[in-house]
C-alpha positions in Angstrom: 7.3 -60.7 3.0 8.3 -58.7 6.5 8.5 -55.1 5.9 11.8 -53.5 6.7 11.5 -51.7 10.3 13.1 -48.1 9.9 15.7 -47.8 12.6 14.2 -44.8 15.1 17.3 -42.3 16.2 17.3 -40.1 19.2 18.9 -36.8 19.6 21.2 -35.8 23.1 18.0 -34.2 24.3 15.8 -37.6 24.0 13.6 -36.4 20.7 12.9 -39.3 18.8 12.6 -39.4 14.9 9.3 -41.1 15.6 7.9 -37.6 17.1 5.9 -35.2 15.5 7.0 -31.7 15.8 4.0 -30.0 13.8 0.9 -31.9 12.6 1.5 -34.4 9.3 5.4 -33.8 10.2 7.6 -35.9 11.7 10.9 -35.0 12.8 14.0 -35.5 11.4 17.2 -36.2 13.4 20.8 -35.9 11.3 24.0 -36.6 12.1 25.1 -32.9 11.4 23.2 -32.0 14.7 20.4 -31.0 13.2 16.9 -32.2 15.0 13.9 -30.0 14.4 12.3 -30.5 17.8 15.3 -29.3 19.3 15.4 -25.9 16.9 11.7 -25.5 17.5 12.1 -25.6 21.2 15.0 -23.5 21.2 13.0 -20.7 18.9 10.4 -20.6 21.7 13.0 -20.4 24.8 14.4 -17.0 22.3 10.8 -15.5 22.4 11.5 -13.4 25.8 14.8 -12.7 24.2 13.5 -9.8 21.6 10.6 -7.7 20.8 9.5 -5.6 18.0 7.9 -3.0 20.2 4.4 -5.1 18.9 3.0 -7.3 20.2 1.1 -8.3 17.7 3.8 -8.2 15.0 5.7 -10.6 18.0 3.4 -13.1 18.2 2.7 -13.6 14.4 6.2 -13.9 14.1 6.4 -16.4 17.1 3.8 -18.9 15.1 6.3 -19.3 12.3 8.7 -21.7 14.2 5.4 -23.0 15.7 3.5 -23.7 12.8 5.6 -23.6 9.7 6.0 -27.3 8.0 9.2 -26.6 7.1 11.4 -25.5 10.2 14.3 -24.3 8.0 12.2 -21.5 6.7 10.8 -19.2 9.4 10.2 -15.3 9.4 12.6 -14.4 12.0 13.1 -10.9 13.8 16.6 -9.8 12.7 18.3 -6.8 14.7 19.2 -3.5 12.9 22.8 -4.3 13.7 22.8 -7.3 11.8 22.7 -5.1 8.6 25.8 -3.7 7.1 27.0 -1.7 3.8 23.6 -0.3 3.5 22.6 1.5 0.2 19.9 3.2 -1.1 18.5 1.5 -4.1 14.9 3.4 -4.5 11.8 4.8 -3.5 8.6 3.4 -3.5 5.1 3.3 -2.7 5.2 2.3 1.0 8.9 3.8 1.7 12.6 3.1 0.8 13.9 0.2 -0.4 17.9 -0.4 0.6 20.6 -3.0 -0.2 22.4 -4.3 2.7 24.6 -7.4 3.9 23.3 -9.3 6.9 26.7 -9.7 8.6 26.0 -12.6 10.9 23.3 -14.3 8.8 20.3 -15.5 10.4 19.5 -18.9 13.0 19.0 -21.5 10.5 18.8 -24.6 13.2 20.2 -25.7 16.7 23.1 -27.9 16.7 22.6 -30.5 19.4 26.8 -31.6 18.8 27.9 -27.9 19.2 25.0 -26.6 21.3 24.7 -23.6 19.7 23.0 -22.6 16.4 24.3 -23.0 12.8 23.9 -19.9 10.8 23.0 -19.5 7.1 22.8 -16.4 4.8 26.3 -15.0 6.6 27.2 -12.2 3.9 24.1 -12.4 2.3 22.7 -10.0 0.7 18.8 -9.2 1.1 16.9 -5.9 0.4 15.6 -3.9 3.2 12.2 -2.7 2.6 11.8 0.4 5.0 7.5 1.2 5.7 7.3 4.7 6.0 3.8 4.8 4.8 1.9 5.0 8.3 -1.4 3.5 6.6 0.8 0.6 5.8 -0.6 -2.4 7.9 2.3 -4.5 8.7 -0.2 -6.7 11.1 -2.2 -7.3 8.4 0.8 -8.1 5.5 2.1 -10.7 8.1 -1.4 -12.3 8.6 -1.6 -13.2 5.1 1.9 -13.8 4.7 2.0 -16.6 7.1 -0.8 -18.4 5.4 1.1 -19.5 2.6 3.6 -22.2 1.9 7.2 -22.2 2.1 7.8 -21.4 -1.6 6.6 -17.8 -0.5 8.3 -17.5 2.5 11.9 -18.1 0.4 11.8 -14.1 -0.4 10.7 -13.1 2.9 13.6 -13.6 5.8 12.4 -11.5 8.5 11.3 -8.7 9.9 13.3 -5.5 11.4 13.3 -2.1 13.0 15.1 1.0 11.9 16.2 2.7 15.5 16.8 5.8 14.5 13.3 6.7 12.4 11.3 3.8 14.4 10.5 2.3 10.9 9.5 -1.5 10.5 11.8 -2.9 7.6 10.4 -6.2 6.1 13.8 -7.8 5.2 13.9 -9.9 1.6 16.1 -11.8 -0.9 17.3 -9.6 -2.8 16.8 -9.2 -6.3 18.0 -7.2 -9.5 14.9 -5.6 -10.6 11.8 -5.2 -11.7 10.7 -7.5 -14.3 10.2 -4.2 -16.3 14.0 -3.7 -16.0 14.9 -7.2 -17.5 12.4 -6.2 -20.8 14.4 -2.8 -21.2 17.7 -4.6 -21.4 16.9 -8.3 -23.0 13.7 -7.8 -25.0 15.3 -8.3 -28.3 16.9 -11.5 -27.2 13.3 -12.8 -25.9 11.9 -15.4 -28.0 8.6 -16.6 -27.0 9.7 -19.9 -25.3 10.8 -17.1 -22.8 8.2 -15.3 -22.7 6.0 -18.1 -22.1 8.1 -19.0 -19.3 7.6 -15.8 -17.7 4.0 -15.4 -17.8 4.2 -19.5 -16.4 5.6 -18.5 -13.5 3.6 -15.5 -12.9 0.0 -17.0 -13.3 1.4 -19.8 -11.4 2.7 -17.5 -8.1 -0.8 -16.0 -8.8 -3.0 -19.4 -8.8 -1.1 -20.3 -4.9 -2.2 -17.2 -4.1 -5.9 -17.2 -4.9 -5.5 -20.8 -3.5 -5.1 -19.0 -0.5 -8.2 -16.9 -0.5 -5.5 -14.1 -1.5 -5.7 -10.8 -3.3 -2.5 -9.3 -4.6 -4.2 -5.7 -5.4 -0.9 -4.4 -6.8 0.2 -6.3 -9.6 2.2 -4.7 -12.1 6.0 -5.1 -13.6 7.8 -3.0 -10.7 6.6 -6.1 -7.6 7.7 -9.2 -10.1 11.4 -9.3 -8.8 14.1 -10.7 -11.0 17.3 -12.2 -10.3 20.8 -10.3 -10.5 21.6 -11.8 -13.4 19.1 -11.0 -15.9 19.1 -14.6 -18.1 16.7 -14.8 -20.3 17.7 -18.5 -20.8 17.6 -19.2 -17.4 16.0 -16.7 -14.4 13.9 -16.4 -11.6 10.9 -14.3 -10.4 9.7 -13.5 -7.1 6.4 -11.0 -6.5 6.8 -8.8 -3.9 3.3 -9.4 -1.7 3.4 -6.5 0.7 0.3 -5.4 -1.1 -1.5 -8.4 -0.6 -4.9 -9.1 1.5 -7.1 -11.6 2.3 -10.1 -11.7 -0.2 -12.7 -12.5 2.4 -11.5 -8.9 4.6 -11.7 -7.5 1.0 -15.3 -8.2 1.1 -16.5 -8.2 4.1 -15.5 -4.6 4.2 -16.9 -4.3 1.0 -17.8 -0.6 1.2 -17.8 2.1 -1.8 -13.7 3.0 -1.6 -12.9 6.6 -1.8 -9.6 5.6 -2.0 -7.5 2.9 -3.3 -3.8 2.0 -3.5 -2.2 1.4 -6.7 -0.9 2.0 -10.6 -3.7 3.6 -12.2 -2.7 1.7 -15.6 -3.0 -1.8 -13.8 -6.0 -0.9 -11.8 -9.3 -2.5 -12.7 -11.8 -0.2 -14.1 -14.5 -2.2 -11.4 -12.2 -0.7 -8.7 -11.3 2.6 -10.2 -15.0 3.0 -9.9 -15.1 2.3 -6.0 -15.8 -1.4 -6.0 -13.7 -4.0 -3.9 -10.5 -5.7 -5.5 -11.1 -9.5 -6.1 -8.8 -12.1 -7.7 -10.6 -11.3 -10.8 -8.9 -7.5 -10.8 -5.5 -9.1 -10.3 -6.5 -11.0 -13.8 -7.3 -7.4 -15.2 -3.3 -6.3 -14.0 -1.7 -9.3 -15.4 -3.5 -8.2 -18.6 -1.1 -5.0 -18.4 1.7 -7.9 -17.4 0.9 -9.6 -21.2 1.3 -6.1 -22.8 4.2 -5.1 -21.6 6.2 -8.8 -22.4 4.9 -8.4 -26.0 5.7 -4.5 -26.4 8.6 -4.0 -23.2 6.3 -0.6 -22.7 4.3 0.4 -20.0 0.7 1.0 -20.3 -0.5 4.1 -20.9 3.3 5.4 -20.6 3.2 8.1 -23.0 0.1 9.8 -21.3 -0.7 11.7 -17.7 -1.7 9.2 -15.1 -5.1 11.5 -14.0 -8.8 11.2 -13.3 -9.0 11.5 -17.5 -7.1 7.8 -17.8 -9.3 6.5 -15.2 -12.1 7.3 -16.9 -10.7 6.7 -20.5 -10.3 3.2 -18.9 -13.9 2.7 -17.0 -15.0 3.6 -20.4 -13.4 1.1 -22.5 -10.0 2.6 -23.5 -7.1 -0.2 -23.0 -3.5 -0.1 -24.6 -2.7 -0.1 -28.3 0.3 -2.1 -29.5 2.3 -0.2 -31.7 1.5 -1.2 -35.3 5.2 -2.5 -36.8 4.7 -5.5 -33.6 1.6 -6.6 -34.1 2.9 -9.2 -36.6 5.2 -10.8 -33.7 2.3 -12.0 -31.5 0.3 -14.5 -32.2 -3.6 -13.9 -32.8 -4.6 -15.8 -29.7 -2.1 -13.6 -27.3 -4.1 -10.5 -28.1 -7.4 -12.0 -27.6 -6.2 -13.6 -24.5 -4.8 -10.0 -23.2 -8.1 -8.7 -23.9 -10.2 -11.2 -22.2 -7.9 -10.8 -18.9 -9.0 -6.7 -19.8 -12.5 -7.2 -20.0 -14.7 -4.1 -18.5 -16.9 -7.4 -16.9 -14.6 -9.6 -14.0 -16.8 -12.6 -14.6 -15.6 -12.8 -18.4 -11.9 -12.7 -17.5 -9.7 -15.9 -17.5 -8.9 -17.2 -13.7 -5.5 -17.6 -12.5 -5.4 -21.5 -13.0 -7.0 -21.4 -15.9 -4.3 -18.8 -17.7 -1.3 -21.3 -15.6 -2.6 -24.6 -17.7 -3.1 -22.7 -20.6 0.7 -21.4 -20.5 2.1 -24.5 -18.9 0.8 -26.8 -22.5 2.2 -24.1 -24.5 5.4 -24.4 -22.6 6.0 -28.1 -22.8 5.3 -28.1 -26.4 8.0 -24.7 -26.8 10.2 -27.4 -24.6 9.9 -30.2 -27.1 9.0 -28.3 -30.0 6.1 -29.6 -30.6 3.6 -27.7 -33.6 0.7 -29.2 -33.7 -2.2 -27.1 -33.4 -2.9 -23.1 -34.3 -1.5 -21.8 -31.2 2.3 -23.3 -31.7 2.1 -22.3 -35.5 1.0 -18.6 -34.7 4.1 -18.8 -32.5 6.4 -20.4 -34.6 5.7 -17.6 -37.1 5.7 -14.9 -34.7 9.3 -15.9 -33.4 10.1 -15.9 -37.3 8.5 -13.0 -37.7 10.6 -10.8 -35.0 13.8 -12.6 -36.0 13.5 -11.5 -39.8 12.9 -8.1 -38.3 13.2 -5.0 -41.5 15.6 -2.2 -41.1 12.5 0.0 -40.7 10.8 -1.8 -37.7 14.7 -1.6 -35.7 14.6 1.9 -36.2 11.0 1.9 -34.7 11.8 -0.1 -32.0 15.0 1.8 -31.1 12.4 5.2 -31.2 10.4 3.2 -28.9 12.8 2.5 -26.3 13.7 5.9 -26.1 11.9 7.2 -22.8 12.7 10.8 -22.6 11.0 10.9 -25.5 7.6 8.4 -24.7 7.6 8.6 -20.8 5.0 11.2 -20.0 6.0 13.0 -17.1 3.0 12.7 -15.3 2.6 9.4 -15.6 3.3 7.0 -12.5 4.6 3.8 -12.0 5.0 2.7 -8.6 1.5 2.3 -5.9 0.2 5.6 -4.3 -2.8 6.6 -2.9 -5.8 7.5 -5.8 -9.3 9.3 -5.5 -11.7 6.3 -7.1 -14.3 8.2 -9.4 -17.0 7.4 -6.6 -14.8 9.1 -4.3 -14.5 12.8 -6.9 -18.4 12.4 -8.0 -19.1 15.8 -6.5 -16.1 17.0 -8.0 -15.7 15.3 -11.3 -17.7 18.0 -12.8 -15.4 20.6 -11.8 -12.4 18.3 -12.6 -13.6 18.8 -16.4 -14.4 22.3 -16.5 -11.5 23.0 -14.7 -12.2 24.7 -12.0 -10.7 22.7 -9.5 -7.3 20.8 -10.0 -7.2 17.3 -10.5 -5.7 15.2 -6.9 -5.2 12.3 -9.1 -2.2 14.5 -10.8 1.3 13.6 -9.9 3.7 16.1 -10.8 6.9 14.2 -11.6 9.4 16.6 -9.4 7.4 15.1 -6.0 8.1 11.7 -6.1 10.0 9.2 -8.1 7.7 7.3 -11.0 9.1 4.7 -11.4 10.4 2.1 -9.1 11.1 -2.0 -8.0 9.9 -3.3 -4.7 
């Protein structure tokens, strides 16, 4: 039986669909004008057309339409004036983060019938991520950005200057929170189907990303992003990975740390120490990640962020769960949330060993399937929280009151931190008191608490 010979179509410009515009990819010529050789080549020809005032943020950017399987989803350099009906949302760790419309959208392919390019995103709104942190290594963000798939690149659109403070923006989709947000405002309508679903997508984000020789070292409730319309039957996450690095820089500059970036409640008491961040320390934060989808609290909220919690954790010390819940999560939830906490890496759970795990669990919640311990625990815990006593709503509704819980000291977004290898000479004199403690934020000089 002759096989059927697929017809080959040329463009105006004489690509064929028979080419190969990257390696593995062939192109694809459409009626709608669309032929990815011809967008490629017309990327390149724009390259003299811009600059970032970098040339080494330039040419990463120039090898996305070079080396990027799919050509529809490129980091691009956007120009300031492409922004419009900018608002300040908050600050963070690195700098500010704004709202903004991108009023021309951005080049989304060359259309050989119009010769000119077709736009998407046009009234879009992204979030404009504004690095006013000068340690901030934007070179180094886009190096491991550009190693992963497109799935990653979907929250990432481009990159962007600010003219009047000469600030680098790093342009994303743009989200409607923190994931801590969404537990503050749909917790009680969580059942664990939901929850499961959550901590799927997260340990799956997390899996790519060790894939990728990858380190998040910054994982905690404020960098998962969650859609604007806060669904708990139906959402999305991103995770913000401006905090990401390459595990293999990670240790090859494995040096004692003096200093480290991060939440001190999500930290890893390995690293809090001095040690290098691994992908088993992003296990250790997705342990606070567990907590906080079975409590909607913070760790270590109602307590000073300081050298003490540091070494309260490096000595064993991890988050209670307030007594009234403890009935509402299963048995093997907690000793899985401890095991991602464990003082030793090599005993913690790996990424894709937590994502099959949570993916089983989630196709039997689908089907509602109960056949072994672990659906009945949760079939009892979900029965459990829905038969909630008059006595455990008033507890809950004590819980959710912050003024009352958030310590103002305490600190949720990344800033710099003394590791206790770093304040050895002065840890003495940290407990005596005699000299005050850096690792103490006073609330009134920067905001706590923040997404992005």
């Amino acid at each position: 039986m002759s096989q059927e010979i697929k017809k080959i179509v040329y463009c105006p410009a004489g690509h064929s669909s028979n080419d190969i515009v990257f390696p593995s990819y062939q192109n694809s010529i459409r009626s709608n004008g669309n032929c990815h050789l011809c967008t490629k080549e017309h990327f390149i020809q724009e390259f003299k057309t811009w600059s970032s005032g970098n040339a080494d943020i330039d040419e990463i950017i120039q090898e996305f339409p070079l080396n990027n399987n799919d050509i529809s989803k490129k980091l691009q350099w956007i120009p300031y004036d492409n922004f419009e009906n900018i608002e300040h949302i908050a600050d963070g760790g690195h700098g500010s983060v704004y709202s903004a419309q991108l009023k021309n959208g951005i080049k989304y392919y060359w259309n050989f019938n119009t010769r000119d390019w077709k736009y998407q995103f046009i009234g879009y709104e992204v979030a404009l991520k504004e690095i006013k942190d000068f340690r901030f290594d934007l070179v180094e963000f886009l190096e491991v950005i550009k190693t992963f798939d497109s799935e990653f690149i979907d929250e990432y659109l481009g990159i962007s200057k600010n003219p009047s403070t000469q600030n680098y923006i790093i342009v994303m989709g743009l989200f409607y929170g923190g994931l801590h947000n969404f537990f503050d405002k749909k917790f009680c309508e969580l059942k664990w189907q939901s929850k499961i679903d959550i901590l799927l997508s997260i340990t799956y984000f997390l899996g790519r990303l060790h894939e990728k020789n990858s380190v998040h070292c910054n994982l905690h409730s404020g960098n998962i992003l969650v859609n604007r319309y806060f669904n708990p039957s139906y959402f999305e996450i991103g995770i913000d990975l401006s905090s990401c690095k390459s595990e293999n820089d990670l240790i090859f500059n494995s040096n004692k740390n003096s200093k480290i970036y991060g939440s001190i409640p999500y930290v890893p008491p390995e690293v809090l120490r001095g040690n290098v961040f691994t992908r088993e320390g992003d296990i250790y934060s997705f342990g606070g990640i567990m907590y906080e989808i079975v409590t909607a609290q913070r760790p270590f909220a109602d307590q000073a962020h300081d050298t003490y919690l540091m070494i309260d954790i490096c000595n064993g010390v991890r988050p209670k769960v307030p007594d009234f819940m403890l009935n509402w999560i299963p048995e093997w939830y907690s000793d899985l949330m401890y095991r991602c906490w464990s003082d030793n890496p090599s005993e913690r759970p790996t990424a894709a060993e937590l994502g099959d795990f949570f993916y089983e669990v989630y196709i039997k919640c689908q089907d509602n399937i109960v056949d072994d311990d672990v659906m009945q625990q949760l079939q009892i815990a979900d029965e459990n929280q829905k038969n909630i006593s008059k006595s455990q709503k008033q507890e809950l509704f004590d819980l959710f009151s912050h003024s009352s819980k958030l310590d103002p000291q305490s600190c949720f977004i990344g800033r710099y931190i003394y590791t206790l290898h770093g304040l050895h000479d002065l840890l003495e004199e940290i407990k005596s008191g005699k000299s005050s403690d850096p690792n103490l934020l006073l609330k009134s000089n920067v905001s706590t608490t923040s997404s992005y």
